[in-house]
C-alpha positions in Angstrom: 78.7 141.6 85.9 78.4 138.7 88.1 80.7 135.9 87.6 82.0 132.6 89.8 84.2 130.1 89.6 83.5 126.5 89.8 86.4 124.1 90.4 85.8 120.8 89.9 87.2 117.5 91.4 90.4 119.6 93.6 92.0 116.8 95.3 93.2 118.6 98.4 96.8 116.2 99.2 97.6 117.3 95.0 95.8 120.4 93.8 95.7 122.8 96.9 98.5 125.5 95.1 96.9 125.1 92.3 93.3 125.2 93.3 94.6 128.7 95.6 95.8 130.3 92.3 92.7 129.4 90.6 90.8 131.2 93.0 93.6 134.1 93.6 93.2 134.8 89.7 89.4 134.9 89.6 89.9 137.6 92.4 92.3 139.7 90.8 90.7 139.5 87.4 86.8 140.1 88.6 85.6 137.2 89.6 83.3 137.5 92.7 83.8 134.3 94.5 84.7 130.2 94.1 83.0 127.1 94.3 84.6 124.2 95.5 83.3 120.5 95.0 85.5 119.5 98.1 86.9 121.0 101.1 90.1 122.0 101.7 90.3 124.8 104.7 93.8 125.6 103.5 92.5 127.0 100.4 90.0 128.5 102.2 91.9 129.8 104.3 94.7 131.5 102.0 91.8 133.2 99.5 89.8 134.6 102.5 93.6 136.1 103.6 94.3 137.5 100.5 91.1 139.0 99.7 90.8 140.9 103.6 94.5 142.1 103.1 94.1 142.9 99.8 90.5 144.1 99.5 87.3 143.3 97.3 84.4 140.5 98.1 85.7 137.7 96.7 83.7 134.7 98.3 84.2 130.9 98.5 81.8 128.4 99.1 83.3 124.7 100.0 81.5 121.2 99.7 79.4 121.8 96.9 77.5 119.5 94.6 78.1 120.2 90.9 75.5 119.9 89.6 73.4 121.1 91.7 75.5 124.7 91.8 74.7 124.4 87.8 71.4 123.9 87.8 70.5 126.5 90.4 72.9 129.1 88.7 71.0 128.2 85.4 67.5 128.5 86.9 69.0 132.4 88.2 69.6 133.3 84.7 73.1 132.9 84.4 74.8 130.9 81.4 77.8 128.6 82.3 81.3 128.4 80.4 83.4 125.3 80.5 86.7 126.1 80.2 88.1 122.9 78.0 90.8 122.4 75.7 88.4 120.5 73.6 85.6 123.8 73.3 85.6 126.5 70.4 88.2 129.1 69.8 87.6 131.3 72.6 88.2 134.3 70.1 85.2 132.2 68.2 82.7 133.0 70.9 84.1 135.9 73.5 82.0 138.4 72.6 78.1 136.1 72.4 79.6 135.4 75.9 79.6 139.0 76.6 76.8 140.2 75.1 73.9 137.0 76.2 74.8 136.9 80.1 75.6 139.2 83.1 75.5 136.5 85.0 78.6 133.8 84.1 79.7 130.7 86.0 83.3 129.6 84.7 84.1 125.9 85.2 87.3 125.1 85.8 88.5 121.6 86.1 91.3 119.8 88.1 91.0 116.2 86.7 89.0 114.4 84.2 85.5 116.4 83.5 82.5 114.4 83.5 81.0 114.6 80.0 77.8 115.9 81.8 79.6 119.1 82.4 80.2 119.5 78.4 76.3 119.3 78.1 75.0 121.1 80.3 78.1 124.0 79.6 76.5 126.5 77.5 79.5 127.4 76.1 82.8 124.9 76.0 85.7 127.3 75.3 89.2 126.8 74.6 91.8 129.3 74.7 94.2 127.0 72.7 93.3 123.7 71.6 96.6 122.1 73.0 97.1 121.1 76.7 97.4 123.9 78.8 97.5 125.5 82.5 93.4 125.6 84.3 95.2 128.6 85.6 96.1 130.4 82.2 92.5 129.8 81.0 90.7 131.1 83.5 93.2 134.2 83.7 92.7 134.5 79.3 89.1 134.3 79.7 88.8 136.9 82.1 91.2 139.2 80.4 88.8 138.8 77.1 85.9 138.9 78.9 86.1 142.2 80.5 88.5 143.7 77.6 91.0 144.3 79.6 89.0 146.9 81.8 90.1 144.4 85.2 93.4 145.4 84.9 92.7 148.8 86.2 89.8 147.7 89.3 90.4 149.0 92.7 89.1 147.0 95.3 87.1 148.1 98.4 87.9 147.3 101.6 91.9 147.0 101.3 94.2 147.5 104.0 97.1 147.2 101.5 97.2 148.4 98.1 100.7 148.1 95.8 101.7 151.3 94.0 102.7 151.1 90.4 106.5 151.8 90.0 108.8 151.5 87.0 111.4 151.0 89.5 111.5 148.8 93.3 108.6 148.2 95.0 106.0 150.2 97.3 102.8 149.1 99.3 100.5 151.3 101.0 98.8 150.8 103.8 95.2 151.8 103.5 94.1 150.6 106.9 95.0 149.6 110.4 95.4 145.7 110.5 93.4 145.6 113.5 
C-alpha cells in the first residue's frame, strides 16, 4: 500500500510542532512520505532526522501546490481521503477505503480547508464528529486502515531500534552513526 500525507495551509511561525508530529505519525503508522503546501526547513529537517535514526523511507516533499498534488495523484490511480470533522463516520467507510485503493493520499489540514478540497476528496472522513486533534485523526485512520498490522512494522535502514520492555528502557544500536 502506498499512502502520503498532504498537509495543508502549515503556517511555519504556528504549526511547525504540530505539522512535525503530523508527519512523525504518518511514519510510524505506514505512511511513506508528506506533502507540504509551504516550506518550513525545520520540519524538514526534524522528519528527515528521525526517519535516518530511526529507519524506513519516509519522504517529504515541501512547496507544493494542492491541487495540483491531487490531481496528479488522482490521474496515478490513487483515491484521496479528507480527513474532516464534518466527513462520514470513519467506521462508516474504513473498509470501501481499504478495499477500492492501494494507492491513498490523506489530507490533513492545519487551518480552514478550502471547500474545493471536500469536492474533490473522495472520501471526507471523520473519526468523531466533534472538534478534535489533525494529529489523532491521522493516527486513527491509520490504525483502521491497516488493522492494526503497523503496530508491529520494522523498518529498514535503522541505526536505532527500541526494544520492547515491560520494565525501563533499552535502545539498540543497529548501525554505526557514521
Amino acid at each position: 500500500m502506498e499512502i502520503v500525507v498532504l498537509r495543508l495551509g502549515h503556517r511555519p511561525e504556528r504549526d511547525k510542532r504540530v505539522t512535525t508530529h503530523v508527519g512523525l505519525v504518518a511514519r510510524a503508522l505506514g505512511a511513506n512520505g508528506m506533502l507540504l503546501t509551504t516550506e518550513d526547513k525545520t520540519v524538514e529537517r526534524s522528519i528527515t532526522e528521525v526517519t535516518k535514526r530511526w529507519g524506513g523511507d519516509f519522504y517529504i516533499e515541501m512547496g507544493v501546490n494542492w491541487r495540483d498534488a491531487i490531481a496528479r495523484w488522482k490521474r496515478g490511480g490513487g483515491k484521496v481521503c479528507h480527513l474532516t470533522m464534518y466527513g462520514q463516520n470513519i467506521l462508516d467507510v474504513i473498509d470501501e477505503v481499504r478495499e477500492t485503493s492501494d494507492r491513498i493520499m490523506v489530507i490533513v489540514g492545519a487551518e480552514k480547508v478550502p471547500a474545493d478540497v471536500y469536492e474533490l476528496a473522495d472520501w471526507n472522513i471523520a473519526v468523531g464528529n466533534q472538534p478534535h486533534s489533525e494529529i489523532a485523526a491521522l493516527a486513527l485512520f491509520l490504525d483502521y486502515l491497516y488493522q492494526g498490522k503497523e503496530l508491529k512494522f520494522r523498518f529498514r535502514n535503522a541505526e536505532l531500534e527500541i526494544v520492547p520492555r515491560k520494565v525501563g528502557k533499552e535502545v539498540r544500536l543497529l548501525k554505526s552513526q557514521a
